[in-house]
Structures are given as structure tokens and as C-alpha cells.
C-alpha positions in Angstrom: 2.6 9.7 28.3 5.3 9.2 26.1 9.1 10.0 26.6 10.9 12.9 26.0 14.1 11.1 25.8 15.1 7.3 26.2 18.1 7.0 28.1 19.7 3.4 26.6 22.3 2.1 28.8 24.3 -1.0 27.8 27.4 -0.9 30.3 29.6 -3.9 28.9 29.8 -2.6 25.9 27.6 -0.9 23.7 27.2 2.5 25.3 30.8 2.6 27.0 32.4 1.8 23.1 29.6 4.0 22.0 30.5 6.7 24.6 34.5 6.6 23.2 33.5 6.7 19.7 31.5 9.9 20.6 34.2 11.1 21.8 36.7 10.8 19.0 34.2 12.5 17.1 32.6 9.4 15.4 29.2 9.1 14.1 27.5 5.7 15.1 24.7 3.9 13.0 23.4 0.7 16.3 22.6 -2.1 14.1 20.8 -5.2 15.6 22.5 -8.0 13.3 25.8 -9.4 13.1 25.9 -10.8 9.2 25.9 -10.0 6.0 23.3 -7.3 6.1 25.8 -5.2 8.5 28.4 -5.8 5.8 26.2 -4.3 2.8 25.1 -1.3 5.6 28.5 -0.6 6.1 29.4 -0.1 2.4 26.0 1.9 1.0 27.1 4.4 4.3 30.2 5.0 3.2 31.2 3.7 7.1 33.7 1.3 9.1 32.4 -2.0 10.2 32.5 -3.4 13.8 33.6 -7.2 13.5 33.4 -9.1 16.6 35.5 -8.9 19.5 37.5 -12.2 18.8 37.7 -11.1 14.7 40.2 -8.2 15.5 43.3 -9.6 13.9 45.0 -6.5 13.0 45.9 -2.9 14.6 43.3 -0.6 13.6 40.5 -2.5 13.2 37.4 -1.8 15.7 35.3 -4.2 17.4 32.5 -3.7 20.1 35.4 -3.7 22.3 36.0 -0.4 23.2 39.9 -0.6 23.5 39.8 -0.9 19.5 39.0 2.9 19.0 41.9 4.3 21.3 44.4 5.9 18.9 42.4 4.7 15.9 42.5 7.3 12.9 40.7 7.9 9.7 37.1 6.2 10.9 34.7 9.2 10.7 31.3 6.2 10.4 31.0 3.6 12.5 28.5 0.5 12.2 28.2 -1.1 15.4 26.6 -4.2 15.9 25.7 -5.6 19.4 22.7 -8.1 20.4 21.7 -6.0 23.6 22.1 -2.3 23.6 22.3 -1.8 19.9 19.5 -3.9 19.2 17.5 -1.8 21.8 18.6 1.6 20.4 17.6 0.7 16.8 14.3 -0.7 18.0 13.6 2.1 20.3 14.3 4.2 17.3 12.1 2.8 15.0 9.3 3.3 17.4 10.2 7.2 16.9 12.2 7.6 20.6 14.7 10.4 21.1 17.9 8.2 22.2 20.9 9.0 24.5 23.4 6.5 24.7 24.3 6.2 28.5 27.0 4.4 30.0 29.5 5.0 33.2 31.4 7.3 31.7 29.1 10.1 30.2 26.2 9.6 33.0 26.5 12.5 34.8 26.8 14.5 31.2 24.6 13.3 29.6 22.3 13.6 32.5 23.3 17.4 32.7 22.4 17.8 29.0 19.2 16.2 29.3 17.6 18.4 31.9 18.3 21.7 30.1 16.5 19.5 27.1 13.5 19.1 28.8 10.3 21.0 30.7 9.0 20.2 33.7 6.0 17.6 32.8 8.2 16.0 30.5 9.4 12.3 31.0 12.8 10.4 30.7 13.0 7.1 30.6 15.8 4.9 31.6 16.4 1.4 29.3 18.6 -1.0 31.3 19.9 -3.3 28.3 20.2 -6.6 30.0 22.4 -9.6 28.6 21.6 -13.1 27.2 22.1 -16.5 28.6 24.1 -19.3 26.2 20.6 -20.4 25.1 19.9 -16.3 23.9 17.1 -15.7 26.6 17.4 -12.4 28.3 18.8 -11.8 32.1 19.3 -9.0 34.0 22.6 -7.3 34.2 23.4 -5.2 37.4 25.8 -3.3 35.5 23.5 -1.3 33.1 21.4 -1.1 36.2 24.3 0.8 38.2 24.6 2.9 34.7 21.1 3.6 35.0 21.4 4.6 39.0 24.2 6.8 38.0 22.4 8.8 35.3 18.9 8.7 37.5 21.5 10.1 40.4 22.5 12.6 38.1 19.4 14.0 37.2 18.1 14.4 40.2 21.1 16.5 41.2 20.5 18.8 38.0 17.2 19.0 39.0 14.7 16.9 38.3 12.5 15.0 40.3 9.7 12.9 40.7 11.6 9.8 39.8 9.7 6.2 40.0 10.1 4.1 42.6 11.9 1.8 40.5 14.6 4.9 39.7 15.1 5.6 43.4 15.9 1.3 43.0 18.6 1.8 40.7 19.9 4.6 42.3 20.2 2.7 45.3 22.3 0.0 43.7 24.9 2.1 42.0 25.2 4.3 45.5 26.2 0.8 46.6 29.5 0.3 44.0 29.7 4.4 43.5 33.1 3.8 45.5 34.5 1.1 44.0 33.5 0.5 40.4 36.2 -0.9 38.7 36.6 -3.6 41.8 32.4 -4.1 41.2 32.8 -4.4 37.3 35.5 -7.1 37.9 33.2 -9.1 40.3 30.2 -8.9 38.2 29.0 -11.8 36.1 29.6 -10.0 32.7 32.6 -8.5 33.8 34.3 -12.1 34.8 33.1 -13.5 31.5 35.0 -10.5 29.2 37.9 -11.2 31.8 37.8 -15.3 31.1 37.5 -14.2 27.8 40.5 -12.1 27.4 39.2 -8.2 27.6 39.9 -6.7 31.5 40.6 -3.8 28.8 36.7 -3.8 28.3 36.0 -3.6 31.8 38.4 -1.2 32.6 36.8 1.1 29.7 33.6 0.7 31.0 35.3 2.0 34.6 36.1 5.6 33.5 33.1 7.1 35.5 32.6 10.6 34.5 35.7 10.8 32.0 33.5 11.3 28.9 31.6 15.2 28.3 30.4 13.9 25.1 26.2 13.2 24.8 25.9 10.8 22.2 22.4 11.3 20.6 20.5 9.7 17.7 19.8 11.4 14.8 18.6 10.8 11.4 19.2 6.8 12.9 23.4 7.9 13.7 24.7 8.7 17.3 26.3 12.0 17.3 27.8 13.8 19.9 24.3 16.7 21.1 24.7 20.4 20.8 22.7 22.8 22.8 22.0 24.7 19.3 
């Protein structure tokens, strides 16, 4: 049986920057590559271009880093490449998928919004992003799988039920940080590497659980904040 919705959660960064740009009222267009393709995408959509993190080298320029879209102005489009969660949105979306971007600070809404969305046979599913290893391989990455608990937590409390076994899983390991995030973010392997790296900002971001009442949802290939219309 195929999905209702597909719930992609990429903690550190995708979905938390994704969750702020939302926010501010920003239309997103996930883009798997990082090159010259983004570049031309960027300009035939009339929209602002993500460089990477260590590229920003003026104020007002965004990055994946979600610290770049605070008290930004003027960027109404916003192309934002990233090798996890983006490339999973704009592969899921291809397939035809109904997305919601997920992250720590929209769960619970975006939980809320989905079950008035959907009936009672239909199925959400839950997308975990992952990270890469230096040689591009994928791992697992406990974050998005707390950001998954948290939104799997959240439906259930709207409603829903009948969650997998491994749902009730991730539940279980974001009930386990649910009281300290920020401290758990810190301590996890992606959240050390942004701090080595120079970006505690990221991680702090990414800490904001339940700040964000925006539902950023795919259409026509953009995120967009949902509607119930």
C-alpha cells in the first residue's frame, strides 16, 4: 500500500533550514547536486542559491546552515542543495510521494496537520535521512531518528495509531533525549562534527523543538508552508 504522506526528516540540516525558511515565508525547490546544474536552476526559477556552508562570505547570503536565513530579506525562492535530506525529498518526489519536511522544530505541527490530512486506512511514512561517511557511503544518524520519534510521538497523540514496530523504536529513542535535546544534539556525532567545524549555531537551530507552526509541504516540486484549504 502506498503512502499517503512521506514524512522526510533530515535533522542537521535540511529540514531544520527547511523548517526556518518555511517559516519566513520562503518557497523551497530540494535539489540533489551541488554544481553547476544548481546554478542554472537557480536562475531559470527566478530563485536564490544555497552555496555551501563554508562559501558564505558575506551577510545575507544563505547556506544549508540555517543561521544564514535569520533576518535575511528579499529571498522569496530558495534552491537548496544538500546530499541527504534533499536528495531524498527530490527522489521521493519523483516517485510521485506527497512530502513533509520534518525536523525538531515543526514535529509536533506538522504531525498535527497531517492527521486531519489523512483517513483512517491511510499510511504515513517516516524517511530517516541518514548521513555519509568521508568515503560517501551512508550511516545512520540518531538525530533524524529522534526527529522521526518526535513526529511518530506526535501522531499518535493526535490520534493515530497502529504504528510499526520500528515507529514505536524511534519513539523510544527520542523519549530518551525528549529532555535534554540541545545537550544530545551536542553529543552526537554530527552534531560534534558541525561544532569542530565551526556551526554550534546549526545545532542550536536544529534545538528549537516545537518553535516552528509552519508544515512545509511539496508542491508542484517547491516546499511551501500547507494550508488546510
Amino acid at each position: 500500500m502506498g503512502a499517503a504522506f512521506v514524512a522526510v526528516v533530515d535533522v542537521l540540516s535540511f529540514t531544520t533550514t527547511l523548517s526556518v525558511a518555511v517559516d519566513l515565508g520562503i518557497s523551497v525547490l530540494p535539489y540533489r547536486w551541488r554544481d553547476g546544474s544548481a546554478a542554472r536552476v537557480a536562475a531559470e526559477q527566478d530563485a536564490v542559491l544555497a552555496v555551501g556552508r563554508r562559501e558564505v562570505v558575506a551577510p545575507g547570503q544563505v547556506s544549508l546552515s540555517p543561521a544564514t536565513l535569520r533576518g535575511v530579506s528579499g529571498v522569496e525562492r530558495l534552491v537548496l542543495p544538500s546530499p541527504n535530506g534533499a536528495t531524498v525529498a527530490a527522489g521521493l518526489a519523483e516517485g510521485g510521494a506527497r512530502l513533509v519536511g520534518v525536523s525538531l522544530r515543526n514535529a509536533e505541527a506538522a504531525a498535527r496537520w497531517v492527521a486531519r490530512q489523512v483517513g483512517a486506512d491511510d499510511v504515513v511514512a517516516v524517511v530517516a535521512a541518514g548521513e555519509r561517511w568521508p568515503d560517501r557511503s551512508l550511516r545512520p544518524a540518531v538525530e533524524d531518528l529522534w526527529g522521526a520519534g518526535a513526529f511518530i510521538s506526535a501522531l499518535v497523540g493526535a490520534g493515530l495509531r497502529g504504528h510499526s514496530i520500528e515507529a514505536g523504536a524511534a519513539v523510544c529513542a527520542y523519549e530518551s533525549v525528549a529532555g535534554s535535546v540541545p545537550t544530545a544534539l551536542g553529543d552526537c556525532a554530527s552534531g560534534r562534527e558541525l561544532i569542530a567545524h565551526g556551526f554550534p549555531e546549526d545545532v542550536a537551530s536544529a534545538s528549537e523543538v516545537g518553535s516552528a507552526s509552519a508544515v512545509p509541504v511539496l508542491s508542484d516540486g517547491w516546499f511551501v508552508a500547507a494550508s488546510d484549504g
